[in-house]
Backbone as a ProteinNet text record, in pm:
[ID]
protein_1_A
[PRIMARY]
XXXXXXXXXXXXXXXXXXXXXXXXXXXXXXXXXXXXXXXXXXXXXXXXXXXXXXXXXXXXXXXXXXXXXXXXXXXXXXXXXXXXXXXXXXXXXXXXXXXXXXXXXXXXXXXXXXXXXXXXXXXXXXXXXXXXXXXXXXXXXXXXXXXXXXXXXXXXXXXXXXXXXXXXXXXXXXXXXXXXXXXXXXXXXXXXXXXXXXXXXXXXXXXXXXXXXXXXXXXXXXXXXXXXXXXXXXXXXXXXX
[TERTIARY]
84.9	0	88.1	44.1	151.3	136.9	245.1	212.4	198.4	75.7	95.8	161.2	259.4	384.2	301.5	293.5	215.5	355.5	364.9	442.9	432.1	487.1	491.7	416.6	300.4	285	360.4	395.2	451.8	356.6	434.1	358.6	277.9	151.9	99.6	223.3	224.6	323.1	288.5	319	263.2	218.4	312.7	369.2	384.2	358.9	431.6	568.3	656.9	815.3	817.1	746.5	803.3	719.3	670.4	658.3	791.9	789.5	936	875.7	934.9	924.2	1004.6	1067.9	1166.6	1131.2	1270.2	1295.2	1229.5	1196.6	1098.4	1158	1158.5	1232.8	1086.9	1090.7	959.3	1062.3	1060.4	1054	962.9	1040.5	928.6	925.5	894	923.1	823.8	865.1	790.2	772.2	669	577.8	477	378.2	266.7	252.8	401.9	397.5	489.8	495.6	569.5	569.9	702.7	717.1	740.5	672.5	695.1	742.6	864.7	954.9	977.9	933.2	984.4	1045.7	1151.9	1195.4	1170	1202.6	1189.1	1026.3	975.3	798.7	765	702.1	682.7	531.1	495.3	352.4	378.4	283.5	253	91.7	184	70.6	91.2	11.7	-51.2	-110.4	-99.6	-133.9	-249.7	-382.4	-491.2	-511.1	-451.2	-540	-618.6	-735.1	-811.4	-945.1	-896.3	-1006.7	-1122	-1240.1	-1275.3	-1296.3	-1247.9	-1247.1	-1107.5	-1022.7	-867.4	-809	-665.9	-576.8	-505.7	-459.2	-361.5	-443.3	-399.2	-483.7	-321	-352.8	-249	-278.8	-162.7	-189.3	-94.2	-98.1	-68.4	-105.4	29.2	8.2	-87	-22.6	-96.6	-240.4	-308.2	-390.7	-545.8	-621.6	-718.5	-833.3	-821.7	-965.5	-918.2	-1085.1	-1121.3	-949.2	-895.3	-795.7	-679.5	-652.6	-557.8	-528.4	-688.7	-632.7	-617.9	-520.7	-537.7	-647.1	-609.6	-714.5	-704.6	-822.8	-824.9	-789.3	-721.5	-732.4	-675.9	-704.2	-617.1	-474.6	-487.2	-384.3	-220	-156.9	-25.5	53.4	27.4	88.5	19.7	-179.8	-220.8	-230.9	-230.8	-157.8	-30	54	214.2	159.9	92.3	58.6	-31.1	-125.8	-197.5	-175.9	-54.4	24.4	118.7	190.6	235.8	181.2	43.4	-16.6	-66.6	-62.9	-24.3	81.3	198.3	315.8	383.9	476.9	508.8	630.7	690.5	781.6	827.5	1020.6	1076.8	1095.2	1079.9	1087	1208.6	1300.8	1449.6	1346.8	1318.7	1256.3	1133.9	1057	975.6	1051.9	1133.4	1137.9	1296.3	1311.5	1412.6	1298.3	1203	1067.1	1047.2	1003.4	899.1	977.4	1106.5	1210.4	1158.6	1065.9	1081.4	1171	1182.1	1282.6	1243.6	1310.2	1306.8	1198.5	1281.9	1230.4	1083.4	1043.6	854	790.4	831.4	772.3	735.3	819.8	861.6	705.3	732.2	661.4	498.1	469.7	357.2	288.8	397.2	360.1	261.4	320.8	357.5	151.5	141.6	32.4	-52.2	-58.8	-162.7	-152.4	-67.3	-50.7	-174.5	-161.7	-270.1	-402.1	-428.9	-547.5	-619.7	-515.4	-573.9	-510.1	-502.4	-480.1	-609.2	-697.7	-803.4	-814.9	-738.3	-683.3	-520.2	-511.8	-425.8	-267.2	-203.1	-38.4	40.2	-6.4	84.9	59.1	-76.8	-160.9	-90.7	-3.7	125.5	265.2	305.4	428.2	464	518.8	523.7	663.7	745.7	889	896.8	975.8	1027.7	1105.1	1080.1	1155	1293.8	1414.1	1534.6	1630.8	1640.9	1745.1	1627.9	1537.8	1455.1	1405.1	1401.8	1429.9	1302.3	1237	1124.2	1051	940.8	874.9	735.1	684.9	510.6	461.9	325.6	213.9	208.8	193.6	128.7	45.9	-70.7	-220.8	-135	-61.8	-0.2	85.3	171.9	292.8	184.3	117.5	21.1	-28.3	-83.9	-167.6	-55.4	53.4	175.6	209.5	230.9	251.5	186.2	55.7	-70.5	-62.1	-28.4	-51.2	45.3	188.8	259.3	278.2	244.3	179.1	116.8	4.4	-116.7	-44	18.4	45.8	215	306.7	393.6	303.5	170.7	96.5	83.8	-21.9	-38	30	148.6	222.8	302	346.4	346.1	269.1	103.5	15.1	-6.2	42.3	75	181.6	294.1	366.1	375.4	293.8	225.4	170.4	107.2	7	53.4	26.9	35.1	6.1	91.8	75.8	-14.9	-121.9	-189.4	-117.2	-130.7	-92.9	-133.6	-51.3	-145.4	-188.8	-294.6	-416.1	-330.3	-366.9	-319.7	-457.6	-422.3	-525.8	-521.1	-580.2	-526.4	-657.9	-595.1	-744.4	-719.7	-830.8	-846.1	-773.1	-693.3	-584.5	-500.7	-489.5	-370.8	-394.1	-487.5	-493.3	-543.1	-515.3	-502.4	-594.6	-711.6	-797.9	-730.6	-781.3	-873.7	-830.9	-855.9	-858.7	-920.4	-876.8	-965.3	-1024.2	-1140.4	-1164.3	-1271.5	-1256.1	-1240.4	-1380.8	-1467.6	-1602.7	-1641.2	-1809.5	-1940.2	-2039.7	-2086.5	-2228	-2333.6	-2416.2	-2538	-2677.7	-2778.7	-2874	-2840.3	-2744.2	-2763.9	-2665.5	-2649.4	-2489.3	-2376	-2292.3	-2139.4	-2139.4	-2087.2	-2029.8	-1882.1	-1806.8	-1674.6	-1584.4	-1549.5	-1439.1	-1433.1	-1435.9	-1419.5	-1327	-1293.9	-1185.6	-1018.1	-968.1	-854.6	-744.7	-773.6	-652.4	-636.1	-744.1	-744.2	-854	-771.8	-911.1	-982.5	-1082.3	-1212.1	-1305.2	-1419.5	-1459.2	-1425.9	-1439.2	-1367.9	-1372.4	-1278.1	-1238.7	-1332.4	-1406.3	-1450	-1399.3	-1401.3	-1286.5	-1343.6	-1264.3	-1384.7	-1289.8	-1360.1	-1323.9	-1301.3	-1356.3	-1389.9	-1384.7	-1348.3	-1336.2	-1362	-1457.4	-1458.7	-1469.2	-1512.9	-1559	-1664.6	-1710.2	-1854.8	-1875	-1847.2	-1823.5	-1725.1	-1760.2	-1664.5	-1693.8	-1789.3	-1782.1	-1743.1	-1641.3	-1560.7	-1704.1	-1702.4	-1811.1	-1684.5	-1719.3	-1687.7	-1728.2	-1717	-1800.4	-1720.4	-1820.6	-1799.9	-1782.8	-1748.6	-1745.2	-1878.3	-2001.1	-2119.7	-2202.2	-2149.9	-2208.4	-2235.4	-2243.8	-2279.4	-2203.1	-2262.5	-2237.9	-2201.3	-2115.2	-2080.1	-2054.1	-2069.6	-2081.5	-1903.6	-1820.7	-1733.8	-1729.7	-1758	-1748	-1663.4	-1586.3	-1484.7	-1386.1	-1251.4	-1145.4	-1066.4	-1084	-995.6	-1002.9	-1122.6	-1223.3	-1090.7	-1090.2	-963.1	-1111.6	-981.5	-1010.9	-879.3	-970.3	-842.8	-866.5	-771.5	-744.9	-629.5	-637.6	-488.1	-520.5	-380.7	-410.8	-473.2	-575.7	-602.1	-483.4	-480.1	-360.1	-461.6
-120	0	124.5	226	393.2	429.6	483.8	544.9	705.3	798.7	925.3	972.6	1054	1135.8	1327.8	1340.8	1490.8	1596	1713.8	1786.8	1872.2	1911.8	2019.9	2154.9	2240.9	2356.9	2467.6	2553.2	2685.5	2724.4	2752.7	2878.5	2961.4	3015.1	3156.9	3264.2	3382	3471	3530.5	3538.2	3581.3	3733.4	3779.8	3942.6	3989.1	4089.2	4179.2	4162.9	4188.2	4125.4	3984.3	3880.7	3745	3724	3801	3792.6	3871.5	3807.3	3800.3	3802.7	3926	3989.3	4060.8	4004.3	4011.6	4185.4	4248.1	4398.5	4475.8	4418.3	4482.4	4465.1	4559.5	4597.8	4600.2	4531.9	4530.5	4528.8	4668.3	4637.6	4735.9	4641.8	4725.8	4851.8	4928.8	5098.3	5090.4	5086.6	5102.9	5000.4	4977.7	4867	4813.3	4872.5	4844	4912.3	4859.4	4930	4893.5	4866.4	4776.4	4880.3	4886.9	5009.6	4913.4	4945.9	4834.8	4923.2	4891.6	4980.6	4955.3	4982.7	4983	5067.4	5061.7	5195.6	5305.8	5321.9	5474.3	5512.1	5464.3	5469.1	5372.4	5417.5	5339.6	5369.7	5237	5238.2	5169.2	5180.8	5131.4	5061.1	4963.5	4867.3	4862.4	4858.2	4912.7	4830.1	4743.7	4654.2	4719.7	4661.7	4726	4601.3	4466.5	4431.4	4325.9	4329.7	4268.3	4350.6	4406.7	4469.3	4367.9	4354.7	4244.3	4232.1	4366.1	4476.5	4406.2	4365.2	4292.9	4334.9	4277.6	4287.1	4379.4	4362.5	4483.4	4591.4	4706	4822.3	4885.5	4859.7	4874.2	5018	5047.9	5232.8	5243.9	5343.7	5356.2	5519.7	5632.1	5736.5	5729.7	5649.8	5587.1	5513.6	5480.7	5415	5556.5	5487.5	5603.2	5564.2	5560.3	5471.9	5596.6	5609.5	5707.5	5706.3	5760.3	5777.2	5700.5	5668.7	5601.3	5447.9	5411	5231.8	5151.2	5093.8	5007	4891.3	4823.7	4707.8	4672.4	4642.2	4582.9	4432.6	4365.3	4212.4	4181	4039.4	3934.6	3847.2	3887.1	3812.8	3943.4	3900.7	3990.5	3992.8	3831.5	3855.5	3979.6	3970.5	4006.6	4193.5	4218.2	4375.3	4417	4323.5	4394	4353.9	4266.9	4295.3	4394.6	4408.6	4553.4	4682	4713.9	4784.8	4804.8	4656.6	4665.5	4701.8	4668.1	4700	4859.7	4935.7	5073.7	5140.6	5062.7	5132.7	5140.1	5296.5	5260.9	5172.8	5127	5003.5	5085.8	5058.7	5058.7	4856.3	4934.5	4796.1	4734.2	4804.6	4669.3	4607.9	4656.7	4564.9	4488.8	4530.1	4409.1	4299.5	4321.2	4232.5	4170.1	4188	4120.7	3999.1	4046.9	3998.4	3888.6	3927.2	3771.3	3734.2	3772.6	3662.9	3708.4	3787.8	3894.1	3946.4	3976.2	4085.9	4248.6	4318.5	4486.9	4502.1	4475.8	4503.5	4453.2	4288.6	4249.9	4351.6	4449.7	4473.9	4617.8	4622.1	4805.2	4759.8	4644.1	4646	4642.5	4567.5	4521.4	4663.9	4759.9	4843.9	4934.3	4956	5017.8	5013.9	4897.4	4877.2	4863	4888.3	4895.6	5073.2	5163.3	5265.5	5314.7	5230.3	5302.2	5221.9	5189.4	5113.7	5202.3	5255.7	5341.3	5484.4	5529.2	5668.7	5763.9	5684.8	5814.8	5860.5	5809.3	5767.1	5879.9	5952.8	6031.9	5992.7	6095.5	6035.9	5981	5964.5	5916.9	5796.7	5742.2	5601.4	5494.1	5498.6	5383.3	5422.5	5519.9	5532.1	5688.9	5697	5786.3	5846.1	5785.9	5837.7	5836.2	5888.5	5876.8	5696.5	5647	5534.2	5526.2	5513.5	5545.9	5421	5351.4	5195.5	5076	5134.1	4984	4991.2	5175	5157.7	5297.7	5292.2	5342	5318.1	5393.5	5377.1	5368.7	5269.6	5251.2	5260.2	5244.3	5314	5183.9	5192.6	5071.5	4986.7	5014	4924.2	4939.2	4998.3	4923.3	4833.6	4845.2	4723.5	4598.8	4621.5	4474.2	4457.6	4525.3	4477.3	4417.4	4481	4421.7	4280.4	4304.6	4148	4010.4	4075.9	3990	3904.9	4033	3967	3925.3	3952.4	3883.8	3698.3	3708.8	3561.8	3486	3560.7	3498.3	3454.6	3491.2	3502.5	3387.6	3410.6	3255.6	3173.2	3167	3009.5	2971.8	3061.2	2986.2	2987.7	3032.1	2952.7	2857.5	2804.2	2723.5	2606	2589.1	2521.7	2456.8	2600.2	2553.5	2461.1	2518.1	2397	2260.9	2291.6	2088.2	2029.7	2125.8	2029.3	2013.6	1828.8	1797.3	1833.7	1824.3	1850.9	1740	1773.3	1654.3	1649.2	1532.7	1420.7	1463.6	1461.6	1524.9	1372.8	1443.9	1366.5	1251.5	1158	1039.9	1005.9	984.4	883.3	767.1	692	546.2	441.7	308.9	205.5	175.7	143.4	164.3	26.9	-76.5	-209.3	-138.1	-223.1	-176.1	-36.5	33	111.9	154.6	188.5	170.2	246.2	233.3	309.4	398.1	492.4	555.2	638.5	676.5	754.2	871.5	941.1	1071.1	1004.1	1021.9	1006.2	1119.2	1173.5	1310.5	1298.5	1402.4	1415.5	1494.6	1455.3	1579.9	1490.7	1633.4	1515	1580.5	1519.4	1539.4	1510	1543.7	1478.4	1415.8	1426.8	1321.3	1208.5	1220.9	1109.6	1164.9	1092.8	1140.9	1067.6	1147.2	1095.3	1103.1	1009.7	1077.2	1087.3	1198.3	1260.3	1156.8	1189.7	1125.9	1182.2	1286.8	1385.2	1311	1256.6	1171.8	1295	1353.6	1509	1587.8	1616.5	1684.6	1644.5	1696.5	1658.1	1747.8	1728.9	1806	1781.5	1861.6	1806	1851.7	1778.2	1806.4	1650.1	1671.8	1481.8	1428.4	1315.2	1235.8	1164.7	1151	1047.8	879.3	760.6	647.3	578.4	511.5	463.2	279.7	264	120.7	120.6	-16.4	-63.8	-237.7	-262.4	-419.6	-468.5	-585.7	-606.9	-734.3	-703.2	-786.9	-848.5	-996.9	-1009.2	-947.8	-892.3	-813.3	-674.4	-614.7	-467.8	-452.1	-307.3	-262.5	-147.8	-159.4	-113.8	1.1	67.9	184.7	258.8	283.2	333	495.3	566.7	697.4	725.8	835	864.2	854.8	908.6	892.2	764.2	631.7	537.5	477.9	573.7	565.3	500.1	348.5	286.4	387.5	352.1	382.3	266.1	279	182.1	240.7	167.5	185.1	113	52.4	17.5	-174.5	-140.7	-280.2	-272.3	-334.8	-315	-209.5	-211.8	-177.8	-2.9	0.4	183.1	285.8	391.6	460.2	589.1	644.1	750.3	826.6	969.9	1056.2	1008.7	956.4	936.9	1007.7	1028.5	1083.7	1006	955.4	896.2	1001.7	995.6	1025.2	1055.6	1180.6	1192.3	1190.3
0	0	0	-83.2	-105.7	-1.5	53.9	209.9	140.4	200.7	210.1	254.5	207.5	289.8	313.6	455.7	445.2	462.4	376.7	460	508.5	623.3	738.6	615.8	681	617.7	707.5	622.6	708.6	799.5	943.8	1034.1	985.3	963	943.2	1076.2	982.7	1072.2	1148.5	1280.5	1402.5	1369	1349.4	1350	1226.1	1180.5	1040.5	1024.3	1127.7	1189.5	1122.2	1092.1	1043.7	884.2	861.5	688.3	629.7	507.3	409	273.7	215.4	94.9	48.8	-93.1	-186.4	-210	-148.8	-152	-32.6	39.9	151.4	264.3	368.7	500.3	541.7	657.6	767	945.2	1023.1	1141.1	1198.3	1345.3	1448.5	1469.2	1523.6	1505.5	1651.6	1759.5	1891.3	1922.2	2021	2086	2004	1910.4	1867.8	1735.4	1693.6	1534.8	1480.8	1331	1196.3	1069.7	1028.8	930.2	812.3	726.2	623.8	495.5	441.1	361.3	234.3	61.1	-49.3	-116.9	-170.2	-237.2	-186.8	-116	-41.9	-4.6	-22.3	8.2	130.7	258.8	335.7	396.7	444.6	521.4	712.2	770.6	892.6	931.7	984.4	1048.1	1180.5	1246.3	1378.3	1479.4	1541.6	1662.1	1761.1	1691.7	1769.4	1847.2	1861.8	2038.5	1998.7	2087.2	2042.9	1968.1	1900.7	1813.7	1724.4	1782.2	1636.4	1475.1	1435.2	1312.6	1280.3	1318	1295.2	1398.9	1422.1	1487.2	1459.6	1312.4	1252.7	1152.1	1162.6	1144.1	1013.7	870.7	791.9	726.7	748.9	733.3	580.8	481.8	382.9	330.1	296	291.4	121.3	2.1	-94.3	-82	11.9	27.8	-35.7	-141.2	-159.5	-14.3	69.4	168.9	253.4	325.2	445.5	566.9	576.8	653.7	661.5	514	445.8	483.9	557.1	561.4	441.5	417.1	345.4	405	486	550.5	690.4	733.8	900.1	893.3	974.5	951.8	1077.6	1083.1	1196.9	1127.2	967.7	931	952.3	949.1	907	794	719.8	582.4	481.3	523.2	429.3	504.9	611.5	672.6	569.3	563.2	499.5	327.3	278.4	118.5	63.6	157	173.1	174.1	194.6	194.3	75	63	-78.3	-204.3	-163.4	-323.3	-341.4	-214.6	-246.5	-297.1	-235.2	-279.3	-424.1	-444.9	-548.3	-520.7	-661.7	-685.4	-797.8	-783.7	-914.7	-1010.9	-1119.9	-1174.1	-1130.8	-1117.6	-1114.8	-990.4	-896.2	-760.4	-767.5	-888	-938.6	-987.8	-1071.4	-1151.8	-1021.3	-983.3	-862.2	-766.8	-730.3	-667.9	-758.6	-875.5	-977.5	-1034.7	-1086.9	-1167	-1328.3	-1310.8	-1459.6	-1489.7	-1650.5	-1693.5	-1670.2	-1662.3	-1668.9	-1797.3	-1888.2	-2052	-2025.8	-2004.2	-1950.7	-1961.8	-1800.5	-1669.9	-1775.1	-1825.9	-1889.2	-2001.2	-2049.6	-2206.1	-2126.8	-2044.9	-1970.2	-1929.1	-1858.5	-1798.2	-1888.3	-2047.5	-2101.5	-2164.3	-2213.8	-2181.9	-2156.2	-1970.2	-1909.8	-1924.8	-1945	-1930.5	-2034.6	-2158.8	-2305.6	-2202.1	-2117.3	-2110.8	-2017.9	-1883.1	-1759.2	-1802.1	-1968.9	-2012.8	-1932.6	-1894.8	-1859	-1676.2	-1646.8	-1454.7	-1465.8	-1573.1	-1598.2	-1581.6	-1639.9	-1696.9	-1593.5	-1486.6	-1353.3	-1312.8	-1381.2	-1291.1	-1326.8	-1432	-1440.3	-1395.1	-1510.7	-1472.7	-1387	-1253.3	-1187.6	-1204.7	-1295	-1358.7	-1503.1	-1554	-1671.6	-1695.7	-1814.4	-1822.1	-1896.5	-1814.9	-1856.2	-1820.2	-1976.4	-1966.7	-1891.5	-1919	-1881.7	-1656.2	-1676.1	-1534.2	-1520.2	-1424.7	-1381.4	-1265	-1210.9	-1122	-1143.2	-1061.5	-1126.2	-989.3	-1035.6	-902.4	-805.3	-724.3	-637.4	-719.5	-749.2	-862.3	-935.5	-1029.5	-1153	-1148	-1039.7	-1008	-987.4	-909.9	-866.2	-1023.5	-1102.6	-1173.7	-1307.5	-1333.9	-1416.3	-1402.1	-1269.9	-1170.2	-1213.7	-1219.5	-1212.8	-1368.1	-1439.2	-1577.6	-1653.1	-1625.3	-1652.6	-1612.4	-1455.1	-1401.3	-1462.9	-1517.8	-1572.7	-1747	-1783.4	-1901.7	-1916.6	-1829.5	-1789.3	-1812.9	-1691.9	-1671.1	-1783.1	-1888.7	-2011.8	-2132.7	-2103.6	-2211.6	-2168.9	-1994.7	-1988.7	-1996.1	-2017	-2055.7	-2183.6	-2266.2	-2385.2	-2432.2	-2371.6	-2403.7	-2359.2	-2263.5	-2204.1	-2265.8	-2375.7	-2384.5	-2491.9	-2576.5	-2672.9	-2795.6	-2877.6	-3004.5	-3092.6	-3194.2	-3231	-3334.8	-3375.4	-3498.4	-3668.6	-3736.3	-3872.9	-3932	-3970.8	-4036.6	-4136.6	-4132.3	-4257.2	-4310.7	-4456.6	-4517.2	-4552.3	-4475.6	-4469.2	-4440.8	-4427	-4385.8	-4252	-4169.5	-4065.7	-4011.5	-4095	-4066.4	-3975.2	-3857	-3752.8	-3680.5	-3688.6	-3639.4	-3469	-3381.8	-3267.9	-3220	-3109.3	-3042.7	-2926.4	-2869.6	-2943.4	-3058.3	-3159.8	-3261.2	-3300.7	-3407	-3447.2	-3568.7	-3608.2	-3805.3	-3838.1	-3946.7	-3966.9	-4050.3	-4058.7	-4146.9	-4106.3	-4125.5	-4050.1	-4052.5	-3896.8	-3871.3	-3949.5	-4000	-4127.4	-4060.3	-4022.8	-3952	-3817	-3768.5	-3670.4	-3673.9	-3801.5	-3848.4	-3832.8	-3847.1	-3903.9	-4024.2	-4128.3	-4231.9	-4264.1	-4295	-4327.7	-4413.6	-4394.5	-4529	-4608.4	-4771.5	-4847.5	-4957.2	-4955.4	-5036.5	-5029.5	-5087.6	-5018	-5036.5	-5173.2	-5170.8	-4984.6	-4998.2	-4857.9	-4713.5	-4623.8	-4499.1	-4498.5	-4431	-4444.2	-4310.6	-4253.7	-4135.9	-3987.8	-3904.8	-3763.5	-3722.8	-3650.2	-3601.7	-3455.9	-3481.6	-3390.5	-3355.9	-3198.3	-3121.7	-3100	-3152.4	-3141.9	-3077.7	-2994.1	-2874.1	-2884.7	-3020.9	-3016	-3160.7	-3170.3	-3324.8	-3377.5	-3465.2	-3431.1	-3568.2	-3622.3	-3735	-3752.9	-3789.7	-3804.7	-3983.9	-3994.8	-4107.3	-4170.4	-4323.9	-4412.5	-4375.6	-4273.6	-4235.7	-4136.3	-4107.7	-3989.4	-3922.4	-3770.9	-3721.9	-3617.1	-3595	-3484.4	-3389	-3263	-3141.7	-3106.3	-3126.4	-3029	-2903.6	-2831.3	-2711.1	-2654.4	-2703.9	-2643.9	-2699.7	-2734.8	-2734.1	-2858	-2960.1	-3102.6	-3162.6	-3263.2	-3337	-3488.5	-3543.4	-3686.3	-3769.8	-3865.5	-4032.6	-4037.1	-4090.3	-4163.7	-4275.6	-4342.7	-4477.7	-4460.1	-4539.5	-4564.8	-4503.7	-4525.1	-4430.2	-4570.5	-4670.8	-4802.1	-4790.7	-4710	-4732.6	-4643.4	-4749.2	-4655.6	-4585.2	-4516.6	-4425.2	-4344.2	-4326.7	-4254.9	-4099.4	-4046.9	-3918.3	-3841.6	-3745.3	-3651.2	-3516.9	-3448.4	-3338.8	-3229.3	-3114.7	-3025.7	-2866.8	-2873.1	-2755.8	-2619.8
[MASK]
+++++++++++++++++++++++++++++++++++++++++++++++++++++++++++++++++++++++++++++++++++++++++++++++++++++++++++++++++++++++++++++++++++++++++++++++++++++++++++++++++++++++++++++++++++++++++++++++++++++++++++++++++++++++++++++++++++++++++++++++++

């Protein structure tokens, strides 16, 4: 029997003091207070107690909210990211953070810049961009972030995923389930390709293949019997990945 192996999850962080973030200075600054530091832009989070509104009370001179909170919470990671996502960020320190390039962060930015043109000339870039080097807003660093992320994932997806097979025209001898065979459905049927120059159609996946007498019979994904003809009858097939 596989034994489950569980592993240890990290601590949640007590304190603002024990979260860790690439370019970020977090200390204490008193008894009941955490200075949380980027590029020269800094916020404070605040140790209210037992408040039931949160514990930590995350302050942010960037923050647009009634008396510059960013957020109330009991967590502390999400006090010191709350904060982050006000602040501004130079790109070298983004792209030090996500393992992006400068050039990305610059092109990404650059982008969202024609998109939030009406949030006026500062709502991306709050510097001039000089050698691939600049300063972006708090919401634009997060939102750069976001989509560069989103945009790794799926082209790493893409390249997972398999490449299909080009079409052959051939007889269905030796051919291995499951399969694609290529046509259209007509009424309720499939019929298939009969053009041997070219394919034609969209491919149905058949799951089953048998022969009955001198006719080859074929099964679909949803249950459906098909006629194939003789064993001699060609068709566009590609194997099924």
């Amino acid at each position: 029997m596989a034994r489950t192996i569980t592993r240890p999850q990290p601590e949640p962080a007590a304190t603002p003091g024990d979260v860790v973030r690439p370019g970020v200075t977090i200390r204490k600054d008193g008894r009941m207070q955490w200075t949380v530091e980027r590029d020269g832009h800094m916020g404070v989070i605040f140790d209210e107690g037992g408040m039931t509104r949160g514990r930590w009370a995350a302050w942010s001179p960037f923050a647009a909210t009634r008396h510059n909170i960013a957020v109330f919470t009991h967590n502390a990671e999400e006090a010191v990211d709350a904060i982050l996502a006000t602040l501004p960020a130079r790109v070298s320190t983004l792209a030090m953070a996500s393992g992006h390039t400068p050039a990305d962060i610059v092109d990404e930015a650059g982008n969202l810049a024609d998109e939030w043109a009406s949030q006026g000339p500062r709502a991306v870039f709050r510097t001039a961009v000089i050698a691939d080097e600049a300063e972006l807003s708090g919401p634009a660093a997060l939102a750069v972030l976001e989509a560069l992320a989103t945009r790794a994932a799926e082209e790493t997806a893409a390249e997972a995923a398999p490449v299909p097979a080009e079409p052959e025209w051939r007889t269905l001898k030796g051919v291995q389930v499951p399969f694609l065979l290529y046509g259209e459905e007509q009424g309720g049927r499939f019929t298939p390709a009969r053009d041997r120059k070219q394919v034609t159609g969209q491919p149905l996946r058949i799951v089953r293949l048998w022969t009955r007498g001198d006719i080859r019979h074929g099964e679909d994904e949803t249950g459906r019997e098909l006629y194939l003809w003789g064993a001699a009858t060609k068709y566009w097939t590609a194997p099924a990945r």
